[in-house]
C-alpha positions as CSV (number, residue, x, y, z in Angstrom):
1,X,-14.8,-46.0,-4.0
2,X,-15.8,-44.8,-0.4
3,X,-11.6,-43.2,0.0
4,X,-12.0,-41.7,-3.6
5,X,-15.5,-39.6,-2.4
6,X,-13.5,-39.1,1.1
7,X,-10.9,-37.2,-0.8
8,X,-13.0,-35.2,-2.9
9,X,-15.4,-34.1,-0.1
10,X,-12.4,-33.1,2.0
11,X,-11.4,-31.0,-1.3
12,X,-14.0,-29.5,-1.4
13,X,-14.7,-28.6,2.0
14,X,-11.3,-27.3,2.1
15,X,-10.1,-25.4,-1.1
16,X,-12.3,-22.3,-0.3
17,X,-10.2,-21.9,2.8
18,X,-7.1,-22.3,1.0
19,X,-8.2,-19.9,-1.1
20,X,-9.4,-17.0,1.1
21,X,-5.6,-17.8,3.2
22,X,-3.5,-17.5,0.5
23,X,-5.3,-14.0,-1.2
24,X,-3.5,-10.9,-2.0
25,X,-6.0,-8.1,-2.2
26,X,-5.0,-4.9,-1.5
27,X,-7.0,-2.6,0.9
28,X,-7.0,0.8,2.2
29,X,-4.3,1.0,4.9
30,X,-4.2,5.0,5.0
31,X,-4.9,8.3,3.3
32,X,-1.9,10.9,3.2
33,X,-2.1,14.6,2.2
34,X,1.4,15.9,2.1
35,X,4.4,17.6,0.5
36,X,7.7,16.6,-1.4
37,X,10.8,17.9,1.0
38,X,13.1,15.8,-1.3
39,X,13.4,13.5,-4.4
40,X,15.7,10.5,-4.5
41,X,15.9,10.2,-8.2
42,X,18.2,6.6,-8.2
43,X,16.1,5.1,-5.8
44,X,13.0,6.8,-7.6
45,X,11.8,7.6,-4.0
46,X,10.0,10.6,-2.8
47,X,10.0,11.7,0.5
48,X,7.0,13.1,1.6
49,X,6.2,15.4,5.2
50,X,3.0,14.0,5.7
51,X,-0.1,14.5,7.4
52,X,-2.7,11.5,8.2
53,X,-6.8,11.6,7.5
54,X,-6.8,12.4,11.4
55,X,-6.2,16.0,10.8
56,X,-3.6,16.0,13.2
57,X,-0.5,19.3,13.0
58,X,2.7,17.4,13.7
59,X,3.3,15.3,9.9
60,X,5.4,12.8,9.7
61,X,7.9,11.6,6.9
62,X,7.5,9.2,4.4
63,X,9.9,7.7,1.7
64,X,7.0,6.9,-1.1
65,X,8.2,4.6,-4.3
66,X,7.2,6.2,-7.6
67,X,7.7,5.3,-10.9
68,X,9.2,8.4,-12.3
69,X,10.5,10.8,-10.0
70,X,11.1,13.4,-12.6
71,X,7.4,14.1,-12.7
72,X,7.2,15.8,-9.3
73,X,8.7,18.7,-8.1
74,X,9.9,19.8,-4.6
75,X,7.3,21.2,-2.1
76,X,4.7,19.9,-4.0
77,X,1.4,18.4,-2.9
78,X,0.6,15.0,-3.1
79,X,-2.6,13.4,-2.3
80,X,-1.3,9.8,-1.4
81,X,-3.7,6.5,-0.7
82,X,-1.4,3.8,0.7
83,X,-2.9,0.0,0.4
84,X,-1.4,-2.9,2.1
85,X,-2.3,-6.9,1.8
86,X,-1.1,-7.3,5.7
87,X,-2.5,-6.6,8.5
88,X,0.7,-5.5,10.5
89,X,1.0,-2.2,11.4
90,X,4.8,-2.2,10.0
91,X,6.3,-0.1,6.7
92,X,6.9,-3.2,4.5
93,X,7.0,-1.7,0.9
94,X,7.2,-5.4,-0.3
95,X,3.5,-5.9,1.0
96,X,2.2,-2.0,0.2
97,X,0.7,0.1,-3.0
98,X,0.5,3.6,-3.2
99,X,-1.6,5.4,-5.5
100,X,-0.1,9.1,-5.8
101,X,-2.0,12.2,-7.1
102,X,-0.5,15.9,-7.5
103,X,-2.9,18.2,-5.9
104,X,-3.3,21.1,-7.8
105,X,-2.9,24.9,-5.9
């Protein structure tokens, strides 16, 4: 009887931690404002010259996954919010979300 509330006190100590290791959320890694300079329609992969929320001149590229390439056009502009579950500062499209909006001129 004293094993059997044992267990189920370490269970429930414990399962909240288990819980809060093992989540997936999503969150805000980065906020993109940039152009198309091509479109990979097999890969349905956009490839974006971007520049970051820190304003700065010099953008980078990006190869962004979409769902249906055919609904952008080159040069453009793309408002892009990039989520990740990790905390690594590493491009691992396997842990990242991207919500993509056109931006109108």
């Amino acid at each position: 009887m004293k094993v059997n509330k044992i267990v189920r006190l370490s269970i429930c100590l414990f399962f909240p931690f288990f819980i809060l290791g093992c989540s997936n959320d999503y969150q805000v890694d980065n906020i993109l404002t940039g152009t198309i300079e091509k479109i990979l329609m097999e890969e349905e992969i956009l490839v974006i010259k971007g520049y970051g929320e820190e304003g700065s001149t010099k953008g980078n590229i990006y190869e962004i996954p979409v769902d249906d390439p055919s609904k952008y056009e080159l040069e453009q502009k793309l408002d892009i919010t990039i989520y990740s579950n990790t905390d690594a500062d590493v491009w691992d499209l396997d842990h990242m979300k991207f919500d993509v909006k056109t931006i109108d001129k």
